[in-house]
Steps between C-alpha positions, in 0.01 A plus 500: 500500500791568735408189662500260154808601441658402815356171475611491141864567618482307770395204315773571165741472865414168611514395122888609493593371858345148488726216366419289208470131715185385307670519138766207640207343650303454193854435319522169707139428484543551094828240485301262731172479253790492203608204644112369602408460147887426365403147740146471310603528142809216593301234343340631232832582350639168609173347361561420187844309538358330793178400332722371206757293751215392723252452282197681670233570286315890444204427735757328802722813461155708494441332809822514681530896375151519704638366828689821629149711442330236682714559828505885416156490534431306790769702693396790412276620803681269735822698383321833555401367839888431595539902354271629774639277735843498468591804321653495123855560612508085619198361315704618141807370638410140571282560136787558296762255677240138464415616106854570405591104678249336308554632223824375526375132588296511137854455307531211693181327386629323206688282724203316609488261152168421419244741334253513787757559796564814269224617392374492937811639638504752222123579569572532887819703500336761270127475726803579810645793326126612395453454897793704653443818218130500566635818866707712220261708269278541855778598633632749250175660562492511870860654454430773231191597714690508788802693355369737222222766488194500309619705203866318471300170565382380107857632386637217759295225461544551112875510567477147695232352299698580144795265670307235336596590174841633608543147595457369172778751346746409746447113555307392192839519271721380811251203518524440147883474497470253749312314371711488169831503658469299776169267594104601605617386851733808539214720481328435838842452671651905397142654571430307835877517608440901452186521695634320824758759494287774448253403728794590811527845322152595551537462862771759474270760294134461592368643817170680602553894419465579898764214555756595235820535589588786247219648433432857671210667680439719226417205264239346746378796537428570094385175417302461815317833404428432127310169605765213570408317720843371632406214696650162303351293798877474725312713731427319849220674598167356500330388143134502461343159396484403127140272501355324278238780518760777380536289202139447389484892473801486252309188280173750521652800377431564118869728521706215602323261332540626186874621584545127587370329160692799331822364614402157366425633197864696483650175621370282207745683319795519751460091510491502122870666503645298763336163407489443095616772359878390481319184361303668250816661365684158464231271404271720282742749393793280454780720722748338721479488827814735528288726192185489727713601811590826291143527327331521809729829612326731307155414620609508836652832468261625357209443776806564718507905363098484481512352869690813616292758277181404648590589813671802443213585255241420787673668792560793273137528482427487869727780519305682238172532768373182318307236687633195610263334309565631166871574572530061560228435232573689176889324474315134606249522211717717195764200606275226436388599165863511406524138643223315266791567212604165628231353261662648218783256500261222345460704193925600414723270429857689533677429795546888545151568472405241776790652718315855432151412580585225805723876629187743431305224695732494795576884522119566518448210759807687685318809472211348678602313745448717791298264690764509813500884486072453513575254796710724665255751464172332624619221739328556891805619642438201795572251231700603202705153470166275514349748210794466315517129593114509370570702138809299446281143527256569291743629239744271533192213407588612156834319602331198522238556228698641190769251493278169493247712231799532272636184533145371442505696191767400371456130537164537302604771219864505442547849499520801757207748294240389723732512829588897363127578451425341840750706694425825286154503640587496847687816458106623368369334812747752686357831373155365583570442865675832569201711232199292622536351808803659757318859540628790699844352641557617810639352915281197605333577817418165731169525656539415847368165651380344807 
């Protein structure tokens, strides 16, 4: 007994001497995923004023809004590669600089004249931007696994994943004045000109916990013994080789396979948001753009609060003596029920009624969207940026899926019901991948090969 409490004391002591270095860690990682999907939603707000002054057609736009998923996807594991490789410190850096300058070079497009020239350029720039995001969310993970323990861990990738919908709060209105008090062009030029300059200030912040400047023994010392892992991949000692074998064992396990198609499932709706939603305010639900701007706040902030909840909720449980399993599990699937509200909004005809259910739909979906804390949690520690890099392609082939369905849908009914129902049943197809399929969630162990 004697002996507990020492190690009690001892432990409530290196609690109240370690410094607080990983909260301003995930602070920057939290602005830098603000500003991720502040870049992706630039031309679905500008979308309808360009479609008008262009004239590009629903299925083009569909089409062009596809193109960044495309290169997300396809970079994906070669971006998770660079992780292990390189380290996120760098890999992030050179990430955020090239998407913030071509997102620039999009409010330059219209320059080019004729309709084709347009619609490529505009279809290349935003398959470039897809392809210079496709290190961050890997990143983020290989960072919070790196930096926070095992019980802080949902709480933080909650934190940075809920910067999606913080986003929205903060740049969906500034967008939409913009776009009503200046031009669409102005858009990309403000939110790429404040990437490039952020992109030098993460240099400044990030570093490996070991390689920190401010940081303090006792901190390493914490985190290291509640299960981070600390290494973001800056360290020069030897690596062990990533093969092709190490990821057939990832594609054959039923746990990360069914983590993987959850996140497409969860992304269905993420693309929904930053694709046609501002559309389906304007064009179905006659607002503004600047109207939409505001209309899609309370969505946003909404998933935003839900986003932070699930985390604390699920982290709280760990704490509790709960397993990891149903500690990351029971938030995931109570979320997702929330989120099939979305289908509600073809059956109320009140804009405050649509603004209700589309927020009920995106707090649950923040609720449950604790696939990176799952990553975090399961990835082989010899290759946390590839798994990420893995998760984060086959989610983000929603990108490339959902936007070219709806626009499909459109062209042939008119209306957005089908498009809700269609993206309401993914959040079904979520629950059924982490109830039926994921199992016991637990550290991937790579069998060893010759």
């Amino acid at each position: 007994m004697e002996n507990l409490q020492t190690t009690l004391a001892d432990t409530g002591k290196q609690k109240a001497q370690h410094t607080k270095t990983r909260y301003y860690i995930l602070a920057m990682i939290f602005i830098i995923t603000a500003f991720n999907y502040g870049d992706r939603a630039t031309l679905s707000m500008a979308a309808a004023p360009m479609s008008a002054e262009l004239g590009i057609q629903s299925v083009t736009m569909g089409y062009i809004f596809s193109a960044f998923a495309w290169a997300y996807v396809i970079g994906q594991i070669p971006g998770g590669w660079l992780l292990d490789k390189y380290g996120a410190r760098k890999v992030y850096f050179w990430s955020l600089f090239l998407w913030s300058f071509f997102t620039i070079l999009i409010g330059f497009t219209h320059v080019l004249g004729s309709i084709s020239s347009i619609v490529f350029s505009l279809f290349l720039l935003r398959f470039l931007v897809g392809l210079s995001e496709s290190p961050a969310f890997p990143g983020n993970s290989k960072i919070a696994a790196a930096w926070f323990p095992t019980k802080e861990r949902g709480t933080a990738a909650a934190i940075f994943n809920s910067s999606s919908y913080f986003s929205t709060v903060i740049f969906a209105p500034l967008m939409g004045w913009l776009v009503a008090t200046m031009h669409w062009q102005s858009i990309f030029w403000v939110m790429g000109g404040l990437g490039i300059l952020l992109s030098f200030i993460w240099l400044k912040v990030i570093y490996s916990p070991r390689e920190h400047p401010t940081v303090n023994p006792k901190e390493v010392e914490y985190i290291a013994a509640e299960g981070a892992l600390l290494d973001m991949g800056e360290s020069n000692t030897a690596k062990e080789k990533i093969t092709w074998a190490n990821v057939k064992q990832l594609l054959a396990s039923r746990m990360m396979l069914g983590i993987f198609i959850g996140q497409y499932c969860v992304n269905t709706l993420t693309y929904f948001f930053l694709t046609w939603f501002p559309v389906y305010l304007v064009k179905e639900r006659h607002l503004s753009i600047l109207q939409a701007g505001f209309a899609a706040v309370a969505p946003a902030l909404c998933g935003f609060v839900g986003g932070i909840l699930g985390g604390l909720i699920s982290d709280k449980l760990i704490r509790m003596d709960k397993s990891l399993t149903f500690s990351r599990k029971l938030p995931i699937v109570v979320g997702f029920v929330l989120s099939t509200s979305i289908i509600m909004c073809n059956y109320v005809s009140s804009h405050a009624a649509i603004i209700f259910f589309m927020s009920l739909s995106f707090f649950g979906k923040g609720v449950g969207s604790l696939g990176w804390a799952v990553m975090s949690d399961v990835a082989p520690k010899e290759m946390i940026g590839l798994s990420g890099g893995m998760m984060n392609a086959f989610g983000n082939t929603a990108g490339i899926v959902t936007p070219i369905v709806i626009g499909y849908i459109l062209a042939m009914t008119g209306s957005f019901n089908l498009a809700l129902t269609y993206v309401g049943i993914h959040a079904v197809g979520a629950i059924l991948c982490y109830t039926v399929i994921v199992g016991k969630i637990q550290r991937f162990q790579l069998k060893t090969t010759v």
